[in-house]
Backbone bond lengths (Angstrom), bond angles and torsions (degrees), N, CA, C in turn:
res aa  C-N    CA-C-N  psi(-1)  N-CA   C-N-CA  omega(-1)  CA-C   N-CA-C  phi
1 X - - - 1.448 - - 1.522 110.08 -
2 X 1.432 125.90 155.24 1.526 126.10 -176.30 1.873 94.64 -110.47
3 X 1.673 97.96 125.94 1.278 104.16 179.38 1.691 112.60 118.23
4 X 1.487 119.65 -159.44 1.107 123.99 179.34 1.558 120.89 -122.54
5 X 1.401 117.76 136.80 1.184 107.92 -155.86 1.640 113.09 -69.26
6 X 1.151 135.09 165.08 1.521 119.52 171.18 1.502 112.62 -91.56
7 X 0.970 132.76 151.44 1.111 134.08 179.15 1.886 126.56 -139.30
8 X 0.919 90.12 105.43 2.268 101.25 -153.65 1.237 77.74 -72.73
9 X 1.127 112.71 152.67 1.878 132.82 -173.11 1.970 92.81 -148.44
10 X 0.837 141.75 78.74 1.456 159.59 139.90 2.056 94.41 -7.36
11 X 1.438 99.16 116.22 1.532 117.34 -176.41 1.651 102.06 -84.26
12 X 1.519 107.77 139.97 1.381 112.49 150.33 1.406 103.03 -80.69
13 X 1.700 103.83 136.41 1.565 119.84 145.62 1.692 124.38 -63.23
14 X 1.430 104.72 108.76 1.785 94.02 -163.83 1.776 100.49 -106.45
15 X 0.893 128.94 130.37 1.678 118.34 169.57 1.864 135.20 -48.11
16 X 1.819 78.22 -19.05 1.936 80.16 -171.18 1.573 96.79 -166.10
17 X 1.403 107.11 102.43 1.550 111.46 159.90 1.546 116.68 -104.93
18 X 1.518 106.44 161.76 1.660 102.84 -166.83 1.498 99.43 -82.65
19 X 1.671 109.39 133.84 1.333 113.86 175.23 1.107 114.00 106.31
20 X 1.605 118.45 -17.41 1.054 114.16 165.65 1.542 133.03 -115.84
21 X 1.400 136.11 158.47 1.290 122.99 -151.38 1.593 94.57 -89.38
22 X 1.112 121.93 -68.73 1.637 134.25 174.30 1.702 126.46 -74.01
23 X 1.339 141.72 158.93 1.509 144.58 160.42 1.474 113.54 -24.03
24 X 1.295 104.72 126.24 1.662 105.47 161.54 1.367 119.39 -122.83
25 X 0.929 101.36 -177.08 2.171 117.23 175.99 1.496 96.14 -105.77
26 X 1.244 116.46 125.01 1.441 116.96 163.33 0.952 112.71 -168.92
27 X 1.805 107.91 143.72 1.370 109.88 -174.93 1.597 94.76 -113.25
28 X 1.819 90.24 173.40 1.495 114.80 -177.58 1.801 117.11 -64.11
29 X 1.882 109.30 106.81 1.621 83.25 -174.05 1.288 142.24 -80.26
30 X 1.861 98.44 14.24 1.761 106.18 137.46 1.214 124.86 -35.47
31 X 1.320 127.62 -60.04 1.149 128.39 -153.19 1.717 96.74 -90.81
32 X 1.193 139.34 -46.49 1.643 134.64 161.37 1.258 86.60 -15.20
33 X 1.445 111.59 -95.16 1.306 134.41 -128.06 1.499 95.51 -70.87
34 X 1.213 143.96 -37.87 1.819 142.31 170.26 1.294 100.29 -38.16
35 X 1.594 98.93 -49.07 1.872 97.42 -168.23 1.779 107.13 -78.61
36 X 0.811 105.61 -39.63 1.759 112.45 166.03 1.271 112.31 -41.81
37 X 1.254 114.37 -42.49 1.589 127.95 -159.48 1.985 104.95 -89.40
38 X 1.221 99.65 -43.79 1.077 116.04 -174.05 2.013 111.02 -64.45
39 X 1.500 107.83 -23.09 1.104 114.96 -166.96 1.539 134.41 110.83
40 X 1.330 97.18 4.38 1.955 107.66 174.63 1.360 99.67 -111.73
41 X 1.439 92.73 178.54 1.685 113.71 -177.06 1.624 100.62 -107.86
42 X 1.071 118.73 120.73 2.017 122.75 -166.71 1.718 95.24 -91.89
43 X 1.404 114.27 119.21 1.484 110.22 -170.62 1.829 96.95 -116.29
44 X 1.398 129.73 103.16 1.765 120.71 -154.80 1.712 90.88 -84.24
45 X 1.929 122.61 136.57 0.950 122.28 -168.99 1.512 96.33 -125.52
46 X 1.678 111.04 118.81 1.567 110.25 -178.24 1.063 132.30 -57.99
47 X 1.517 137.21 149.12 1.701 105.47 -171.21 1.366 102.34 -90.25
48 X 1.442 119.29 16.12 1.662 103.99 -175.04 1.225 104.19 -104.75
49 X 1.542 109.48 30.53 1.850 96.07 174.31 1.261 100.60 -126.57
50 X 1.204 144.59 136.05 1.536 142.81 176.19 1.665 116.91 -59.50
51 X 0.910 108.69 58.33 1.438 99.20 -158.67 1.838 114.80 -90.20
52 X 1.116 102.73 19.11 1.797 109.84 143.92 1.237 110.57 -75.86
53 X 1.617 131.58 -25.72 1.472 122.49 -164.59 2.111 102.13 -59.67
54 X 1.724 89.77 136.82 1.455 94.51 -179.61 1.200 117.09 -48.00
55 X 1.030 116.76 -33.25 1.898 121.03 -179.80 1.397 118.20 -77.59
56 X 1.704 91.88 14.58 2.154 75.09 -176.30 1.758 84.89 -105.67
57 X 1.455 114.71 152.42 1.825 109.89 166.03 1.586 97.67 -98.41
58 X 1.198 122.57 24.89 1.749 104.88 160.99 1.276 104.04 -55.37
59 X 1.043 127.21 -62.70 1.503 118.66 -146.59 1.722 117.68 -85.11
60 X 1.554 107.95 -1.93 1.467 112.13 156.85 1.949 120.77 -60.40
61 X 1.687 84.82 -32.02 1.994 89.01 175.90 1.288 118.51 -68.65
62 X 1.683 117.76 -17.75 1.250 103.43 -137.37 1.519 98.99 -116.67
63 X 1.970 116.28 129.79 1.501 112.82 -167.66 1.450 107.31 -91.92
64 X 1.580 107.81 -20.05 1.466 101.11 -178.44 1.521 107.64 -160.29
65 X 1.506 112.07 169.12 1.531 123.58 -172.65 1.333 112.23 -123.55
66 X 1.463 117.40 118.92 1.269 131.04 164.73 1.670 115.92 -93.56
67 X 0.960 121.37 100.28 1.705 117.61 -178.13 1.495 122.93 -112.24
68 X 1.496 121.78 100.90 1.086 119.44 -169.50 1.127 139.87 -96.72
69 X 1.102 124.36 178.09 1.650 142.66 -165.93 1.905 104.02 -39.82
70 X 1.363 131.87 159.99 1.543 116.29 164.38 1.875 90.36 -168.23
71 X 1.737 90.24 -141.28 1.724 101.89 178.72 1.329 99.59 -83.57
72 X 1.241 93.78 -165.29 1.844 115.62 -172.59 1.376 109.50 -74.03
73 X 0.893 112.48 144.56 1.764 118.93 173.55 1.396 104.00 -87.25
74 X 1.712 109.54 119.17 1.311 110.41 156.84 1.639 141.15 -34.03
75 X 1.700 87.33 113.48 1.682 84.18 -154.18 1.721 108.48 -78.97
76 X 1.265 109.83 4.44 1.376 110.38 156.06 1.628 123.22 -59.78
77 X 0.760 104.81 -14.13 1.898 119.12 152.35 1.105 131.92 -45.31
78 X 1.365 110.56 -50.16 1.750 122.62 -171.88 1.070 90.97 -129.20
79 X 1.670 134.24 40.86 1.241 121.18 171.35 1.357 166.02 50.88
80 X 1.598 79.66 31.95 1.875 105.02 -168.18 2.117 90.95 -120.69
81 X 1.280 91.17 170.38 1.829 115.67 169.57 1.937 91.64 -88.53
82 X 1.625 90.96 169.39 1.671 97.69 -176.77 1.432 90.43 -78.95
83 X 1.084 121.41 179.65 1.305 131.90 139.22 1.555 113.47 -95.87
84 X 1.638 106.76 -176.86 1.591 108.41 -173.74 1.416 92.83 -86.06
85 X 1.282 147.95 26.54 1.365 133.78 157.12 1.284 121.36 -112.67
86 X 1.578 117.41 -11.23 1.275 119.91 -179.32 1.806 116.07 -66.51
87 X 1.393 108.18 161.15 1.661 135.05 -138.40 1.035 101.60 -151.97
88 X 1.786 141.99 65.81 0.921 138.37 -170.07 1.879 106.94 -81.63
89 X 1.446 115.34 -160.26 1.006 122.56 178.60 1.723 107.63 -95.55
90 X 1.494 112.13 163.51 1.076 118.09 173.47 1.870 117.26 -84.95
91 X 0.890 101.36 -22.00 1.620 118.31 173.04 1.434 120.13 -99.97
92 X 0.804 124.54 118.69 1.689 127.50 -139.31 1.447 96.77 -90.38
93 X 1.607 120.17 -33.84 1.276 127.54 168.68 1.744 126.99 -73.55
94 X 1.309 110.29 8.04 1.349 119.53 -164.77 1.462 120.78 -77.47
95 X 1.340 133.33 -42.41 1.209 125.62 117.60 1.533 145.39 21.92
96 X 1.518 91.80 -88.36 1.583 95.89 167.98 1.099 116.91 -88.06
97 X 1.703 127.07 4.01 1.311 114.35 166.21 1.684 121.96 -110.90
98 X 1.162 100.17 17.65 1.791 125.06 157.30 1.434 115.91 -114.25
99 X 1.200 124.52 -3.94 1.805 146.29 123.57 1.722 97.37 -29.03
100 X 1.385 89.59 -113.68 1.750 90.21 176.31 1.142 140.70 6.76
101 X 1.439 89.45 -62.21 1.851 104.80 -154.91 1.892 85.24 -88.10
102 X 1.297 136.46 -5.93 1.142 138.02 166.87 1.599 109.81 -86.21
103 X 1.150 119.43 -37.31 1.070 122.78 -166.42 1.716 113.18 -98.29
104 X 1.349 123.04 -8.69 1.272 138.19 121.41 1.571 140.68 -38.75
105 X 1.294 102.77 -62.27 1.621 106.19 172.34 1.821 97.82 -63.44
106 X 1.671 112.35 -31.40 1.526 82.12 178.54 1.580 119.60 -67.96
107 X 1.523 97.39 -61.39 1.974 110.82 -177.45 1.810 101.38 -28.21
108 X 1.467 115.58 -46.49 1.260 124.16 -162.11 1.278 119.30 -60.22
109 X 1.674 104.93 -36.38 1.619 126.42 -158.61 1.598 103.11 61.56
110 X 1.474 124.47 32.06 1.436 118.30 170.23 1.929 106.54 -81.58
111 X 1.727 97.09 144.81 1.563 97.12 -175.73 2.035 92.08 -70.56
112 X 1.234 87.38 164.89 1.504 115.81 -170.48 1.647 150.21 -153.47
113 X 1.077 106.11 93.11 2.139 107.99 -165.26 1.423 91.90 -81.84
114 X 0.927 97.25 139.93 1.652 144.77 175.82 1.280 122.49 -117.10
115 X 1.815 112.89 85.09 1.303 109.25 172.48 1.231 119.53 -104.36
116 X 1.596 106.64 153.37 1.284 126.04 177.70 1.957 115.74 17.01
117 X 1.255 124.67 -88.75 1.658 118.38 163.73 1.067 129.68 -27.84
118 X 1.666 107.15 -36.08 1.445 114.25 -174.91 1.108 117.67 -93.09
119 X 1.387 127.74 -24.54 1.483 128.19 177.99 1.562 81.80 -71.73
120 X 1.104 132.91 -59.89 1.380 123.15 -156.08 1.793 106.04 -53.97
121 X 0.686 101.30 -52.03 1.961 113.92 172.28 1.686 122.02 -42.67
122 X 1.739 89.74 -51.88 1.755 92.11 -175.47 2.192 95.78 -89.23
123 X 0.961 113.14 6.57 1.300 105.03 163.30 1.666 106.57 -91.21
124 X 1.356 131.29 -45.04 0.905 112.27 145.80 1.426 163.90 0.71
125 X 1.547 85.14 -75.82 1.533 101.80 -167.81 1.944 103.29 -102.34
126 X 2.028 102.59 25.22 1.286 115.04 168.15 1.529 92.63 -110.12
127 X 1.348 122.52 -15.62 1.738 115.70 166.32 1.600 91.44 111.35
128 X 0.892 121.63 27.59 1.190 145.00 166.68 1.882 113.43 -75.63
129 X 1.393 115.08 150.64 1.545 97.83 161.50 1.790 111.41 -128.05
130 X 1.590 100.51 -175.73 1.602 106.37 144.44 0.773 119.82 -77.52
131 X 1.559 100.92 -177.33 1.719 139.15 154.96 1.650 105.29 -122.67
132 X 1.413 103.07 94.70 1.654 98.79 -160.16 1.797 104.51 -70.18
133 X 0.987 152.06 -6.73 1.307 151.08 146.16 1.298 103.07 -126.49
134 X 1.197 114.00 126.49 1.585 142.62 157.38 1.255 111.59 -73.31
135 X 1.190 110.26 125.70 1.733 109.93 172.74 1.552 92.05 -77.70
136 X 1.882 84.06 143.13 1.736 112.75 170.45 1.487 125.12 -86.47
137 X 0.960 106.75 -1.87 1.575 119.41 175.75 1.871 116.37 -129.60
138 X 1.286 118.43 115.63 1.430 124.82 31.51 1.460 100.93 -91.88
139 X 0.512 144.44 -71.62 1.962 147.96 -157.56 1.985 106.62 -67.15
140 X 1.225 105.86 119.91 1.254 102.78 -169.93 1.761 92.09 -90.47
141 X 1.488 112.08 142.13 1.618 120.68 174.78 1.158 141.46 -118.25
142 X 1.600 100.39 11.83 1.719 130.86 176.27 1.261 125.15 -141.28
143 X 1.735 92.28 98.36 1.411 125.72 158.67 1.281 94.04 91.67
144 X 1.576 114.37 59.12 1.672 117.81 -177.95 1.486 102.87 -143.12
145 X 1.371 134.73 167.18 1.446 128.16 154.71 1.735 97.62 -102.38
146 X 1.388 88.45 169.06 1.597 106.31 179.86 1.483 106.91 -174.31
147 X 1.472 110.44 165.20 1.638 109.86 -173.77 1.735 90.93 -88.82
148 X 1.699 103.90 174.99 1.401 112.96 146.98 1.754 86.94 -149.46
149 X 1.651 84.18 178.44 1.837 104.46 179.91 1.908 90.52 -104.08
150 X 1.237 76.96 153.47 1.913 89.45 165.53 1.599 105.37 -145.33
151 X 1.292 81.20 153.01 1.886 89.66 -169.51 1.261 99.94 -87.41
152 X 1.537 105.86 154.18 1.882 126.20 -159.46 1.109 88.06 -72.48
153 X 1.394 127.12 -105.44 1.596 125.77 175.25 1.580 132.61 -14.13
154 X 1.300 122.28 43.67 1.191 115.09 -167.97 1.491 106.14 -137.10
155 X 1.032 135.32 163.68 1.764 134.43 -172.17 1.717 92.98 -90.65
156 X 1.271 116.67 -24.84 2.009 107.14 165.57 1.309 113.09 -50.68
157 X 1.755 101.06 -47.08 1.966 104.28 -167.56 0.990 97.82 -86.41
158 X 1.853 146.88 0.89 1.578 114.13 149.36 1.445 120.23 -80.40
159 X 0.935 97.71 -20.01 1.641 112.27 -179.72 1.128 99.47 -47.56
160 X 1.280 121.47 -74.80 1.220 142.59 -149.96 1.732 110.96 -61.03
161 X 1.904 101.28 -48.70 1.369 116.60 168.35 1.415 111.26 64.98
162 X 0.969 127.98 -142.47 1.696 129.16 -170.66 1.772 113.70 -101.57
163 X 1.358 107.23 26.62 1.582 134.41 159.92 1.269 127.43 -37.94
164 X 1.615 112.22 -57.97 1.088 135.94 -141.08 1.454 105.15 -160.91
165 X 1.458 146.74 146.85 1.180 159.66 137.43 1.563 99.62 -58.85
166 X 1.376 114.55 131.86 1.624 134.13 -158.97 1.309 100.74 -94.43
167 X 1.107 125.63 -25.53 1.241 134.84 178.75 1.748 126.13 -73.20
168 X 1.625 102.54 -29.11 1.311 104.36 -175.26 2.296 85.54 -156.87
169 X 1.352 87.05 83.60 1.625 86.05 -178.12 1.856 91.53 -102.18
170 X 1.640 101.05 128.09 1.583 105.19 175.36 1.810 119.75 -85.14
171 X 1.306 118.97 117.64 1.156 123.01 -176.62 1.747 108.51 -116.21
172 X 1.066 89.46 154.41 1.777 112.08 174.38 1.378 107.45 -71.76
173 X 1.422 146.75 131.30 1.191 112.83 -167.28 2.005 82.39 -145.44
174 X 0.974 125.76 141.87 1.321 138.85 157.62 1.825 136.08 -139.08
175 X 1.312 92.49 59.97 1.515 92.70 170.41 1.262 131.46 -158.79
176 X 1.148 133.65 175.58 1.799 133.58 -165.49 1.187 122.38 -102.69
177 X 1.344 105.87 -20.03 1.367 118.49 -171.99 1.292 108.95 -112.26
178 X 1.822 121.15 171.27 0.802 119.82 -170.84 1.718 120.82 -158.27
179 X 1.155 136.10 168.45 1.339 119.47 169.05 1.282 124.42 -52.76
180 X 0.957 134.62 176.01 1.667 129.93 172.59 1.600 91.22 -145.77
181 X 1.093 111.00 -103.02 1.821 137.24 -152.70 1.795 81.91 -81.52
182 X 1.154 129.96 147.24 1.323 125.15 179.66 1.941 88.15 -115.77
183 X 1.381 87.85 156.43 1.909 91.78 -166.59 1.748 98.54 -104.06
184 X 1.467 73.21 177.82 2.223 81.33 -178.52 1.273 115.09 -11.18
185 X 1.172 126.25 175.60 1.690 135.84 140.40 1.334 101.39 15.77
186 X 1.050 121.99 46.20 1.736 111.52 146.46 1.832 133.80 -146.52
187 X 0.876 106.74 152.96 1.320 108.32 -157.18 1.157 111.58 -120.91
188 X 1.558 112.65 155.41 1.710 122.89 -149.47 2.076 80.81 -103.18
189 X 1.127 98.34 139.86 1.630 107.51 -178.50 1.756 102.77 -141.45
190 X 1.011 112.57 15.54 1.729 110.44 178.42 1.192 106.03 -179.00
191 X 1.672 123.40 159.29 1.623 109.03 -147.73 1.581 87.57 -166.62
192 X 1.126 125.06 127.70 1.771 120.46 172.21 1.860 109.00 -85.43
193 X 1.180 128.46 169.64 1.414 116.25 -162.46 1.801 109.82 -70.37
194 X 2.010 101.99 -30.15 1.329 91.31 172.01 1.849 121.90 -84.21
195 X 0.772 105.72 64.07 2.040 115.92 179.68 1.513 113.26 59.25
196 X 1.602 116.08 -5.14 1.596 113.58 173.18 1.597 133.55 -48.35
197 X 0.797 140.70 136.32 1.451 135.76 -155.93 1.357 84.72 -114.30
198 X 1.865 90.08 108.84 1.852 106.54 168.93 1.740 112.69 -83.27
199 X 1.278 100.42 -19.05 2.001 86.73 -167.62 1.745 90.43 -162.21
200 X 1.267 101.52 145.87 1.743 112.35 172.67 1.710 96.10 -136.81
201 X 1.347 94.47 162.28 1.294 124.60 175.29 1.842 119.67 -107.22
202 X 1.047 123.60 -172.46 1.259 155.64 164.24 1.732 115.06 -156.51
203 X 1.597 115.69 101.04 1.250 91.91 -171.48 1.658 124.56 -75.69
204 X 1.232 103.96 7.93 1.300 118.13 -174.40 1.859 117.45 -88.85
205 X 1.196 101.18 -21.74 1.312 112.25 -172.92 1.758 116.15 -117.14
206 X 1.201 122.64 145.71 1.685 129.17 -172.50 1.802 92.46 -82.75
207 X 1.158 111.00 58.02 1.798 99.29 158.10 1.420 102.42 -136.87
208 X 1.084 91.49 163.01 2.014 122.59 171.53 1.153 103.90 -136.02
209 X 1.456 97.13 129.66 1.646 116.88 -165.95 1.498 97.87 -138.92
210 X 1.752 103.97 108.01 1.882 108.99 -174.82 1.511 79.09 -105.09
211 X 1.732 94.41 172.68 1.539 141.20 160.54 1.471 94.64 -89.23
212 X 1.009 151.36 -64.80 1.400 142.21 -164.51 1.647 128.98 -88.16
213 X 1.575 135.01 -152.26 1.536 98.33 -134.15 1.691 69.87 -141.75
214 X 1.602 133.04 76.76 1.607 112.51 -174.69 1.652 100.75 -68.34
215 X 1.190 129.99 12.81 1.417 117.73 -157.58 2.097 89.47 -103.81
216 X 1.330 116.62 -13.77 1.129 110.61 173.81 1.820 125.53 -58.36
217 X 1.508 101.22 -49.98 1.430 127.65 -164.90 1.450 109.30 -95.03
218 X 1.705 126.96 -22.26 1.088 148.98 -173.57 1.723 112.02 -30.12
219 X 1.309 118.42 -44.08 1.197 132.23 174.94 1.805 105.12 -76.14
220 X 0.962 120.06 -6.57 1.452 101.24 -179.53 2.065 118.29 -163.12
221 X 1.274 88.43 10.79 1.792 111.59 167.83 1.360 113.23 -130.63
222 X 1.340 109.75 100.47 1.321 127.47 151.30 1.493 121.82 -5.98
223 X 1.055 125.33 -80.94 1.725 133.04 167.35 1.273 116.41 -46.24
224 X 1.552 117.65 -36.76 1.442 106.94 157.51 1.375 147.06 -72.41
225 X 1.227 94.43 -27.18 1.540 109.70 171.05 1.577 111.03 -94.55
226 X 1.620 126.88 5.99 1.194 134.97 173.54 1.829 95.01 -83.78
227 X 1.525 129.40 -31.39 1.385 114.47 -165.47 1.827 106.86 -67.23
228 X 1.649 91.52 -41.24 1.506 91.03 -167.40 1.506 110.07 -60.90
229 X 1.436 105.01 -40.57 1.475 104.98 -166.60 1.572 109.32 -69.92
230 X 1.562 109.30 8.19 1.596 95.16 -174.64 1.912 88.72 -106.27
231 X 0.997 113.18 -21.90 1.601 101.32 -179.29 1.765 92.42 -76.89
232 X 1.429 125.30 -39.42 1.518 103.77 -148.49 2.063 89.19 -71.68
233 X 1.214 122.10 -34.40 1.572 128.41 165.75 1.094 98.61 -44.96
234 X 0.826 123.01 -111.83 2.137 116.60 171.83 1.287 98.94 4.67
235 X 0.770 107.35 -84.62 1.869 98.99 -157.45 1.733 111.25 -58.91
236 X 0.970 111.36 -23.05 1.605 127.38 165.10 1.341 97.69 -40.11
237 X 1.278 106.02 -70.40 1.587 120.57 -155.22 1.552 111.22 -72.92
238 X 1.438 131.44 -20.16 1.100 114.04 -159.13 1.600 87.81 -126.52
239 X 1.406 130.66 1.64 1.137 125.62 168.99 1.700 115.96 -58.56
């Protein structure tokens, strides 16, 4: 294709940003700027607009999906009560509208990153569950780095390519929760030393879906800025 690929990045609904009087959509400008960096054009898509509906032409522009990290996914999802630590979203619809934009890149066959919330979500919404608090010991999992292994055969370890040693790849990692029950057709492809499930697959589909945050380090770790650049390539290619 001539140009840069687009790349829809799906907005959190937040209740209160500084400067502004009322709720906005905004994403992390880690994650802009990874995809900027990486070589696409980052286009932020609100979740309060339906924008799978057939009548919208967003999604004729768009070559690929970056969907990032946020709060807890309503664990009325996979069929549990909160616990006293859960952190839901401020937009009550947020959820099913990072549903969508998952369930789009599949129908679509658009390539697709999957961070941290969202792997947790589209495991989910495969009937999958959590582990709504992860124990922090032995391996602490908020607001720390740490290695994991990733399996050779997997669309993570091309991604990744000669980035990183597969064996001990260092990620940014910020969160509490964790996989539990792994859902349909998908497969565990990266693993932290205490049994946490860093990244799953679909071998059927062009996404990578981590537990951790490459949009932190993106500016200055190799392996992180290798994920984006393999979706904004993806989307190159199939645009």
């Amino acid at each position: 294709m001539t140009g840069r690929p687009v790349i829809a990045i799906p907005a959190l609904s937040s209740a209160k940003v500084k400067g502004l009087r009322f709720s906005a959509s905004v994403v992390a400008n880690g994650v802009i700027e990874a995809v900027r960096r990486a070589g696409g054009d980052p286009v932020l898509l609100p979740p309060l607009l339906d924008w799978s509906d057939p009548a919208s032409r967003i999604m004729r522009h768009v070559d690929g999906i970056v969907l990032p990290g946020g709060p807890d996914v309503d664990p009325k999802r996979y069929g549990q009560r909160a616990e006293d630590r859960y952190a839901g979203c401020d937009f009550a619809g947020q959820d099913e509208a990072d549903a969508r934009a998952i369930e789009l890149a599949s129908q679509l066959r658009l390539p697709a990153l999957l961070i941290c919330r969202a792997m947790q979500l589209w495991n989910v919404e495969r009937g999958g569950d959590l582990v709504q608090h992860w124990p922090q010991e032995p391996r602490n999992h908020v607001d720390t780095v740490h290695d994991v292994v990733v399996v050779r055969d997997s669309r993570l370890a091309g991604a990744l390519g000669d980035t990183a040693d597969l064996d001990a790849v260092s990620v940014s990692s910020y969160h509490h929760q964790a996989i539990g029950r792994l859902g349909r057709g998908l497969r565990v492809v990266a693993r932290a030393d205490d049994g946490a499930v860093e990244a799953i697959e679909d071998e059927s589909l062009e996404i990578v879906a981590v537990q951790w945050h490459p949009e932190d380090r993106a500016d200055r770790v190799a392996s992180d800025l290798a994920l984006f650049q393999w979706v904004v390539n993806a989307a190159g290619r199939a645009a």
